[in-house]
C-alpha positions in Angstrom: 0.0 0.0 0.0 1.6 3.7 -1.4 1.9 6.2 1.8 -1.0 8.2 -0.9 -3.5 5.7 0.1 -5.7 6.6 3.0 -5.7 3.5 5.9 -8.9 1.6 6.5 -7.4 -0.7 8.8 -5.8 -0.3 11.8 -4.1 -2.9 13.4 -4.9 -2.6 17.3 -8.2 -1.1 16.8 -9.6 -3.3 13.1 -11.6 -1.7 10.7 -11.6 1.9 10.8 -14.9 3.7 9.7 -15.1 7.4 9.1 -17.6 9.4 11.2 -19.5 10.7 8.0 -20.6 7.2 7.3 -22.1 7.2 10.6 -23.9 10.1 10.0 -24.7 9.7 6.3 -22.3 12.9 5.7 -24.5 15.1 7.7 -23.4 17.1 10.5 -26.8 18.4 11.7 -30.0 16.2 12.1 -32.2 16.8 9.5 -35.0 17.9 11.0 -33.5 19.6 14.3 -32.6 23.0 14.2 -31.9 23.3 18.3 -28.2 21.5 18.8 -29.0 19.0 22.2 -27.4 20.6 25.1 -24.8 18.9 26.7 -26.6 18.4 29.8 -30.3 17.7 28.0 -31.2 14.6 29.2 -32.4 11.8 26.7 -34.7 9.0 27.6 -36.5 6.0 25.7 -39.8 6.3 24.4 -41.4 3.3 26.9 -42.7 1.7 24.1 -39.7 2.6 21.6 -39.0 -1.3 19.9 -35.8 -1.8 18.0 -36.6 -1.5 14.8 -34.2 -3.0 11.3 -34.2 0.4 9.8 -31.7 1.7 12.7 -28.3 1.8 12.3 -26.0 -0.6 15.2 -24.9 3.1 16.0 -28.5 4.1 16.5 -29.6 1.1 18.5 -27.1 1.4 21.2 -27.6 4.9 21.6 -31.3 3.9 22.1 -30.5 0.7 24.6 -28.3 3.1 26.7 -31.7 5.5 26.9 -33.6 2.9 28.2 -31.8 2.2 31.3 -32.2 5.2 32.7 -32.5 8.6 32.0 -28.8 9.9 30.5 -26.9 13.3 29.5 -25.9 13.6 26.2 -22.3 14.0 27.3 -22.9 10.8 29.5 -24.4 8.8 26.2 -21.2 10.4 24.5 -18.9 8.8 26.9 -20.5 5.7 27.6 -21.0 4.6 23.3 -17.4 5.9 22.7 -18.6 7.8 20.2 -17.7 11.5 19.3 -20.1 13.8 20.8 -21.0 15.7 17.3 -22.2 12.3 16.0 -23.9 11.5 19.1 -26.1 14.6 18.1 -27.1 13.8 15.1 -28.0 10.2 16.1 -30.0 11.1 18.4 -31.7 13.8 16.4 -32.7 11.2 14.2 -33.9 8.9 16.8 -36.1 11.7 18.3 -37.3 12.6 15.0 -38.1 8.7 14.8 -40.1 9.2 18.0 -37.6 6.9 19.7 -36.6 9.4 22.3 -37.8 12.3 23.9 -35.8 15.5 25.7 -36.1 17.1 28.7 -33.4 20.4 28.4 -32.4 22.1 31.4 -33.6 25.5 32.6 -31.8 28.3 30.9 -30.0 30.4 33.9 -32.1 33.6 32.5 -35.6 31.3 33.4 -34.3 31.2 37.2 -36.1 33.1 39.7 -33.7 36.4 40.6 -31.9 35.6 44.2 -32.6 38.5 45.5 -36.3 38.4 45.2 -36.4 34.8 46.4 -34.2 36.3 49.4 -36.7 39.6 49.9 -40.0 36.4 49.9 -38.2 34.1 52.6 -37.7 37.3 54.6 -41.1 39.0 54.4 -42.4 35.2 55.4 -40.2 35.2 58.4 -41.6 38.6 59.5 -45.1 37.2 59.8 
């Protein structure tokens, strides 16, 4: 093999595949404009079945959902796969129906401190 030709084979880890071939090219979900936050947590439709038409990519992403309720930065880690394609996998699982995402509150939706500080105080008062 010329040092021109790219290696598909690596000889501790096997096979390599590209990530792109994971993702059919794409680097977004298709339908998905939102990125999942790191910290949304993902969790298996209850009645979500495997089903052929899923990747093997796809249907461990979707077997580590329906343990328990994971992080997309924990799903990352535990699938070794990168977190990018771990997006647009699950994008197309929710998209699917597979999956469904509960996003953390956005530090702006918090109640202000102060005000929660100026309510415990007015209720000590009484």
């Amino acid at each position: 093999m010329s040092d021109s030709t790219p290696q598909w084979y690596d000889d501790e880890a096997g096979p390599l595949v590209r990530l792109y071939a994971m993702t059919a090219g794409r680097a977004r979900s298709k339908s998905i404009d939102e990125a999942f936050d790191l910290m949304a947590t993902i969790q298996a439709v209850p009645a979500a079945r495997d089903e052929p038409t899923l990747s093997p990519e796809q249907l461990t992403l979707l077997r580590i959902c329906r343990r328990q309720p994971q992080t997309v930065t924990d799903i990352a880690s535990e699938s070794n796969l990168p977190l990018g394609v771990v997006r647009v996998l699950l994008g197309d699982l929710l998209d699917a129906g597979l999956i469904y995402v509960t996003r953390p509150v956005q530090p702006t939706q918090l109640p202000d401190t102060h005000i929660l500080r100026e309510v415990i105080d007015g209720l000590r008062a009484l």
